[in-house]
MDAnalysis code that builds the backbone (N, CA, C; Angstrom):
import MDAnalysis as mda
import numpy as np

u = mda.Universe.empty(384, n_residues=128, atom_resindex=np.repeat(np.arange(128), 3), trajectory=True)
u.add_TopologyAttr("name", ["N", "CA", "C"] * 128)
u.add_TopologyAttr("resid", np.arange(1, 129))
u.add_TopologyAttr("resname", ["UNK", "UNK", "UNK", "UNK", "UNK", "UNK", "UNK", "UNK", "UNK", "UNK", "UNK", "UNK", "UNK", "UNK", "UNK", "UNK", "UNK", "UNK", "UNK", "UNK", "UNK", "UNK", "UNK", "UNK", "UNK", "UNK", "UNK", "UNK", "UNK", "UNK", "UNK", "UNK", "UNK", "UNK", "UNK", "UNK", "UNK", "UNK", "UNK", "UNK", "UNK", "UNK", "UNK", "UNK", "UNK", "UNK", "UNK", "UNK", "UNK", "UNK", "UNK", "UNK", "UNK", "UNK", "UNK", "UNK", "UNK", "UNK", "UNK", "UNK", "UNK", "UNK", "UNK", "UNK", "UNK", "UNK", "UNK", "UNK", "UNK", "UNK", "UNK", "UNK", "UNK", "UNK", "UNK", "UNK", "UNK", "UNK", "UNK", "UNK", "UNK", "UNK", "UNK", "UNK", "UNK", "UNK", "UNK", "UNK", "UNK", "UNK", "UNK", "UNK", "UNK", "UNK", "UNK", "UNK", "UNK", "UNK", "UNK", "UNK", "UNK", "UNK", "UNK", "UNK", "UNK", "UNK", "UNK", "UNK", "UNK", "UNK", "UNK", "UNK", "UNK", "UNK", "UNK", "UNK", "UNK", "UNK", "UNK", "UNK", "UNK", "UNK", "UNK", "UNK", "UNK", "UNK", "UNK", "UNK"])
u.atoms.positions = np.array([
    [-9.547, -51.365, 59.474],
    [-10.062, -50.492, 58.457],
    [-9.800, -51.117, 57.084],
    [-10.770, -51.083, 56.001],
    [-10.539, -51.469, 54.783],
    [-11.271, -50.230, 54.032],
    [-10.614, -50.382, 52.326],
    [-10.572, -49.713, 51.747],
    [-11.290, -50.582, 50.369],
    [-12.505, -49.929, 49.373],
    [-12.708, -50.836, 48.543],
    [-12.994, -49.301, 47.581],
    [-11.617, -49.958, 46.482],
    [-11.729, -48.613, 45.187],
    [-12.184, -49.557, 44.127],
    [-13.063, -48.376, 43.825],
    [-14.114, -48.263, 42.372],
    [-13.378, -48.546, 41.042],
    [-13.460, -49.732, 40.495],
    [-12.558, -49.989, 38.888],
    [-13.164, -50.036, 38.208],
    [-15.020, -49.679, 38.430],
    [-15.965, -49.541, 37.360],
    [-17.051, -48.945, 37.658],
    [-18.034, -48.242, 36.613],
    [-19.314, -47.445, 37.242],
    [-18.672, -46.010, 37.415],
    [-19.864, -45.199, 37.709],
    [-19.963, -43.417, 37.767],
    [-18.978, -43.005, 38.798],
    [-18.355, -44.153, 39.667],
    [-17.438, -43.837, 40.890],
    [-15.847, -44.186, 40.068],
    [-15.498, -44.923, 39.238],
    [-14.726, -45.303, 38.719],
    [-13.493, -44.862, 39.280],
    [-11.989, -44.971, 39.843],
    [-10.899, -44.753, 40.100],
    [-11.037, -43.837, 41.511],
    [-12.036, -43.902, 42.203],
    [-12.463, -43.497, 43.496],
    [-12.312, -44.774, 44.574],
    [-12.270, -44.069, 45.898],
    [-12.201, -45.520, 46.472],
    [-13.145, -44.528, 47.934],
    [-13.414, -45.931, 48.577],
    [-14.310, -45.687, 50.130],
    [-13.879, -46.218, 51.954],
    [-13.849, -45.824, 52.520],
    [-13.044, -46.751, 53.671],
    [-13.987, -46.530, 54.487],
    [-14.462, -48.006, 54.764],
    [-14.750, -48.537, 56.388],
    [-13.971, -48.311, 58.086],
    [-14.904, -47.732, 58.673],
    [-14.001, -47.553, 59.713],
    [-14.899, -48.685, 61.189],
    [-16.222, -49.137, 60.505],
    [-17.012, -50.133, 61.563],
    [-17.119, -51.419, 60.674],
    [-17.657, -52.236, 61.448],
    [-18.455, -53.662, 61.023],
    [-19.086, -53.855, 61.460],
    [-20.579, -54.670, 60.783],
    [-20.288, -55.198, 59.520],
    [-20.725, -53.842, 58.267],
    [-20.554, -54.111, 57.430],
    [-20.534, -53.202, 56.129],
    [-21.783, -53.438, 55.321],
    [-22.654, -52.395, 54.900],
    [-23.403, -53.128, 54.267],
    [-23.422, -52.147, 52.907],
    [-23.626, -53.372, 51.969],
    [-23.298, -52.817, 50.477],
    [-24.649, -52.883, 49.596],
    [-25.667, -51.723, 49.134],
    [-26.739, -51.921, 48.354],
    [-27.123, -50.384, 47.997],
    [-27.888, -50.434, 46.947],
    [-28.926, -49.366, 46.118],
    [-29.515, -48.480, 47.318],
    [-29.590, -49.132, 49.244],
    [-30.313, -48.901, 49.792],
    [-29.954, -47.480, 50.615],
    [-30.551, -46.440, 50.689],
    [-29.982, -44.934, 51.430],
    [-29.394, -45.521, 52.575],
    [-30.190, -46.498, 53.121],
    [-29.914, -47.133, 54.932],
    [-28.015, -47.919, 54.755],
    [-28.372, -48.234, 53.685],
    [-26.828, -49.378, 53.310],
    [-25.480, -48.096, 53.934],
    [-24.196, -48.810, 54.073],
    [-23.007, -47.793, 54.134],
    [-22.581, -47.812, 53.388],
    [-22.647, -48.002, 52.061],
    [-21.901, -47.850, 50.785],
    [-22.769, -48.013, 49.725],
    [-23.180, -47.082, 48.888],
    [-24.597, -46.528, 48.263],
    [-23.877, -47.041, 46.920],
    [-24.210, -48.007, 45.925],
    [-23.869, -48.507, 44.978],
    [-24.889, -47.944, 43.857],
    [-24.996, -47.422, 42.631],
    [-26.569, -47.088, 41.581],
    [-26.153, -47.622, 40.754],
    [-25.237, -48.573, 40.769],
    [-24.643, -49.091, 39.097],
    [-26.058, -50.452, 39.112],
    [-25.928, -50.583, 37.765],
    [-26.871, -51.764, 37.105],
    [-26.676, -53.168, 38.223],
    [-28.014, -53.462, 38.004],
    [-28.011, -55.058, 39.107],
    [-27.724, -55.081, 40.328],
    [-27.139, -53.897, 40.576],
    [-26.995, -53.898, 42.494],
    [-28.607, -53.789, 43.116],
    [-28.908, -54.709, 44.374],
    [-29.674, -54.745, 44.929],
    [-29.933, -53.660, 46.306],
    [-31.174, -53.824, 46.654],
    [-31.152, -53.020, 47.566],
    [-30.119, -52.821, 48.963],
    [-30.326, -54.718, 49.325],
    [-29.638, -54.681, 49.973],
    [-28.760, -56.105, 49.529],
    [-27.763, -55.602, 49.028],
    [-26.762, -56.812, 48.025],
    [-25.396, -57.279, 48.876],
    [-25.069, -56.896, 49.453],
    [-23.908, -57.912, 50.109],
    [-23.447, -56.914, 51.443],
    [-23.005, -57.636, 52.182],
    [-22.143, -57.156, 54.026],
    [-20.865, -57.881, 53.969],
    [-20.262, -57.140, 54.134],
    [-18.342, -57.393, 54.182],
    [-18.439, -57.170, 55.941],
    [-17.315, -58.288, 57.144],
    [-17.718, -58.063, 58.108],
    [-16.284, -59.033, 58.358],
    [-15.874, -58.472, 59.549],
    [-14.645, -59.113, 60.568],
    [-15.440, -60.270, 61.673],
    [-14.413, -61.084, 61.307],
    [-14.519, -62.220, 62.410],
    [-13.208, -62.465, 63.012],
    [-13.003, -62.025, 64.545],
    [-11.855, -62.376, 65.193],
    [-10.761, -63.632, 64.834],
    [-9.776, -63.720, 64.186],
    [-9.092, -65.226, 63.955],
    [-9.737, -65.852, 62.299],
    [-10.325, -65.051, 61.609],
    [-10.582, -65.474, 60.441],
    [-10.475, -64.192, 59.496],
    [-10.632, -63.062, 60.044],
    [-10.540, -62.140, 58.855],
    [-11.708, -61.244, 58.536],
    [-11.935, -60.821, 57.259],
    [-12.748, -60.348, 56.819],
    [-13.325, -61.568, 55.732],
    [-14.743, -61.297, 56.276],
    [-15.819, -61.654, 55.141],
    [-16.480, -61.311, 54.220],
    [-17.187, -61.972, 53.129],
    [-18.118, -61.053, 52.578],
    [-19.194, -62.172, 52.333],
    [-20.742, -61.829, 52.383],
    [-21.579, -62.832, 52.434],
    [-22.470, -62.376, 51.348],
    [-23.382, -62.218, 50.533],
    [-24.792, -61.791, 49.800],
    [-25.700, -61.596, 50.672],
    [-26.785, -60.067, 50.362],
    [-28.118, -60.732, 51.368],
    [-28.805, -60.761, 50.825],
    [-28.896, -60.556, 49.499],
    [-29.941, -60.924, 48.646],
    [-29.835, -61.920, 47.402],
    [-30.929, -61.845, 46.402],
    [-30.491, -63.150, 45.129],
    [-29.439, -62.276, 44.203],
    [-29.043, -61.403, 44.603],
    [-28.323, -60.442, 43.464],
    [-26.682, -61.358, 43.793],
    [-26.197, -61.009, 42.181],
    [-24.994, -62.194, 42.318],
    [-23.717, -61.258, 43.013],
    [-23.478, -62.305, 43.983],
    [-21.485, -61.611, 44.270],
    [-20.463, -62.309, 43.766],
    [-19.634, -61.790, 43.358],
    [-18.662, -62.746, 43.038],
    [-17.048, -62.004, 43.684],
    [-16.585, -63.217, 43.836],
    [-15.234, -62.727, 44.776],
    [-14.061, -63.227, 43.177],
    [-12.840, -62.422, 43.137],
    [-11.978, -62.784, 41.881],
    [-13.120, -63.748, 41.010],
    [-13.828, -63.644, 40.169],
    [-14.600, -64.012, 39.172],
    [-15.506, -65.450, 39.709],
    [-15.569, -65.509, 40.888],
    [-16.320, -66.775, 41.280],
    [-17.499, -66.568, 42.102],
    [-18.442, -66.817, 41.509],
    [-19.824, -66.944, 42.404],
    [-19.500, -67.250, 43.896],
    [-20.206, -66.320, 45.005],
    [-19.702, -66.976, 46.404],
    [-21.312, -66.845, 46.660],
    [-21.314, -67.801, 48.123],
    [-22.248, -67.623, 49.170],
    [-21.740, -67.042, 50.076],
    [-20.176, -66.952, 50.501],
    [-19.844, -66.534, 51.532],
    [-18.188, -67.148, 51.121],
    [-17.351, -65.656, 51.531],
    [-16.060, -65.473, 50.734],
    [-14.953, -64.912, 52.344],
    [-13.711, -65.412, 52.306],
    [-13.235, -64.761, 53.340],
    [-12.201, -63.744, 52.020],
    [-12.092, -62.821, 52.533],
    [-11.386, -62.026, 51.767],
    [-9.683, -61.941, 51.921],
    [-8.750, -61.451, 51.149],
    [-7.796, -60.779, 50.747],
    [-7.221, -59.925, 50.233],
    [-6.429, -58.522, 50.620],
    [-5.834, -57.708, 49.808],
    [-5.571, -57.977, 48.096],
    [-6.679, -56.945, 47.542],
    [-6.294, -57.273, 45.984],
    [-7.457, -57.891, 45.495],
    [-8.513, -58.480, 46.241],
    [-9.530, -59.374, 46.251],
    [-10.626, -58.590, 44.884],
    [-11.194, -58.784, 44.114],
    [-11.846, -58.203, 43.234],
    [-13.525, -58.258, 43.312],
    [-14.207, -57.955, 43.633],
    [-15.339, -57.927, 44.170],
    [-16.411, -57.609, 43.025],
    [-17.566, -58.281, 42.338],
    [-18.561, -57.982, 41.485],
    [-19.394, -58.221, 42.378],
    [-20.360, -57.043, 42.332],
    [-21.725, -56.557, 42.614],
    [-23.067, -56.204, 41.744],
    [-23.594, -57.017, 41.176],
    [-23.974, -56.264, 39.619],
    [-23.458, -56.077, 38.322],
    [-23.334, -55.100, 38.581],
    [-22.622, -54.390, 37.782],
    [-21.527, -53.325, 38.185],
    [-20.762, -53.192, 39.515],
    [-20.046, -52.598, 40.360],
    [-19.008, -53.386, 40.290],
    [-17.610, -53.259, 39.956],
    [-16.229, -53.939, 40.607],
    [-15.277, -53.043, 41.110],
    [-15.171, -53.790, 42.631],
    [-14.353, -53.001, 43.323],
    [-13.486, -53.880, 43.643],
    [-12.267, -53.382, 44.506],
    [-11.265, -53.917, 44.728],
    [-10.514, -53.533, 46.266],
    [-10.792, -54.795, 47.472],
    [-10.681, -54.812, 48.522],
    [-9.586, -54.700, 48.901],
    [-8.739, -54.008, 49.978],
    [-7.914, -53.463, 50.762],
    [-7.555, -53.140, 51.548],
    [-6.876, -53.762, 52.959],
    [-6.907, -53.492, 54.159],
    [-5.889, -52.207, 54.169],
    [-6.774, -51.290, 54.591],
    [-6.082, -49.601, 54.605],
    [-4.975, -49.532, 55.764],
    [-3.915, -48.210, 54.811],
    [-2.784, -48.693, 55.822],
    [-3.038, -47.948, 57.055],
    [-2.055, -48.823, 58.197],
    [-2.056, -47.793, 59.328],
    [-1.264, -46.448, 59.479],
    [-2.651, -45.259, 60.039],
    [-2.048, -44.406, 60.218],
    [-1.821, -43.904, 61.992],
    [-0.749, -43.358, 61.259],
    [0.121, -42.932, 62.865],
    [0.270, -42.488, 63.342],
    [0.144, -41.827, 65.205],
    [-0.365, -40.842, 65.164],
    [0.455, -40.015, 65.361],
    [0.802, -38.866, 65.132],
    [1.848, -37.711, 65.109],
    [2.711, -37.706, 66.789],
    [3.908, -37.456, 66.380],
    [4.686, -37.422, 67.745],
    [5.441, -36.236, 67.879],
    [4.952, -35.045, 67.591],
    [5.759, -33.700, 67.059],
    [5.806, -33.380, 68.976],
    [4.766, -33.312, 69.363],
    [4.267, -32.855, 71.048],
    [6.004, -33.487, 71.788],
    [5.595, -35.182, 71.352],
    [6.681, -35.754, 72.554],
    [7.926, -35.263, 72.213],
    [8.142, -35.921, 70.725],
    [9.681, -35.153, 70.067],
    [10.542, -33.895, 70.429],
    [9.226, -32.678, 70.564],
    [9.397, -31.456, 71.239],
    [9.686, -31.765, 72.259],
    [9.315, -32.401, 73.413],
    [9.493, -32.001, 74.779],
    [10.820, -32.889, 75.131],
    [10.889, -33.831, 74.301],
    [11.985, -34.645, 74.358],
    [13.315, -33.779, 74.479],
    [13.406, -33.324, 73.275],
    [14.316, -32.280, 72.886],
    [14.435, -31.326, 73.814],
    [13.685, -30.938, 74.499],
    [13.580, -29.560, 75.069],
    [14.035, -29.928, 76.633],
    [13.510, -31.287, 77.070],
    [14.623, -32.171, 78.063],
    [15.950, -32.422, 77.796],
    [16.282, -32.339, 76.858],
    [18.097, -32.581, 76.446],
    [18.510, -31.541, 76.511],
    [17.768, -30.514, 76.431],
    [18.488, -28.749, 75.991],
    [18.349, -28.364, 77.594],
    [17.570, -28.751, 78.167],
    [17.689, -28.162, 79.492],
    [18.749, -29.056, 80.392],
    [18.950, -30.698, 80.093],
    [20.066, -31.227, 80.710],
    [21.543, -30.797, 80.422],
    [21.463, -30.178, 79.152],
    [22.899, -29.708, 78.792],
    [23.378, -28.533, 79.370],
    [21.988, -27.313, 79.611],
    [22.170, -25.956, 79.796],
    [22.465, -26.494, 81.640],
    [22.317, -27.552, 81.866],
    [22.480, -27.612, 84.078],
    [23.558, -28.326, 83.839],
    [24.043, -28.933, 82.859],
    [25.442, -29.627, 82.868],
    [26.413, -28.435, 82.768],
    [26.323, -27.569, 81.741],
    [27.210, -26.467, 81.437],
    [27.121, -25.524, 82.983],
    [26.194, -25.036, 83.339],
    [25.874, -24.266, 84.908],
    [26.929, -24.878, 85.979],
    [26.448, -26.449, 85.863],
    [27.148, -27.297, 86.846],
    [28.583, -26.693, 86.501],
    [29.442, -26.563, 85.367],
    [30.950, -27.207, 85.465],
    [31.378, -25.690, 85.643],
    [30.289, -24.589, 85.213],
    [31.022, -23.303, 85.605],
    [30.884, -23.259, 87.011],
    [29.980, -23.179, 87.839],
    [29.932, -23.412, 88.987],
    [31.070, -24.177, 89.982],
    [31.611, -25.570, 89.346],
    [32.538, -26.015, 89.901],
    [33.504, -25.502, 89.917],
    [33.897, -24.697, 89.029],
    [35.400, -24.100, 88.486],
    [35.431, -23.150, 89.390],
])
């Protein structure tokens, strides 16, 4: 999962998270991340996982990308990574992991110790 927050444009201090790949970034309704700021293309760039390399980001159109202030054709990314689209800068982020709740096991856990104690205590009156 990645996370890419808005540091400029009508979205500004907002952010968006991917939960598939590949990603596609444009002006376009069809795109997964609907950009209207100036110079974004319809269909302007795909951010996408490759097993053993990471995340990518490629252009699909003549509209410019730039990864930390450098023109790319094709960029492997990093946490912190600064992304121009146009007129859009966002800022890439592999989102943290979340975890999934253990209240169920914890409970029953517990509720196995309370019942081994209550047959331990049974047991020693019993013996006596």
């Amino acid at each position: 999962m990645i996370e890419l927050r808005f540091l400029t444009g009508s979205q500004a201090g907002g952010q968006w998270s991917a939960r598939h790949f590949p990603v596609r970034i444009g002006r376009s309704p069809e795109s997964d991340l609907v950009l209207w700021e100036p110079g974004v293309w319809d269909h302007h760039a795909e951010i996408g996982y490759e097993t053993g390399s990471g995340f990518y980001m490629i252009p699909l159109s003549a509209g410019a990308v730039t990864v930390n202030d450098h023109p790319v054709e094709s960029a492997v990314l990093r946490n912190g990574d600064t992304l121009t689209l146009g007129a859009a800068v966002l800022q890439f982020w592999i989102a943290p992991a979340r975890q999934k709740g253990f209240r169920l096991r914890e409970s029953l856990l517990w509720l196995a110790w309370l019942g081994l104690f209550a047959a331990q205590i049974c047991l020693i009156r019993w013996l006596r």
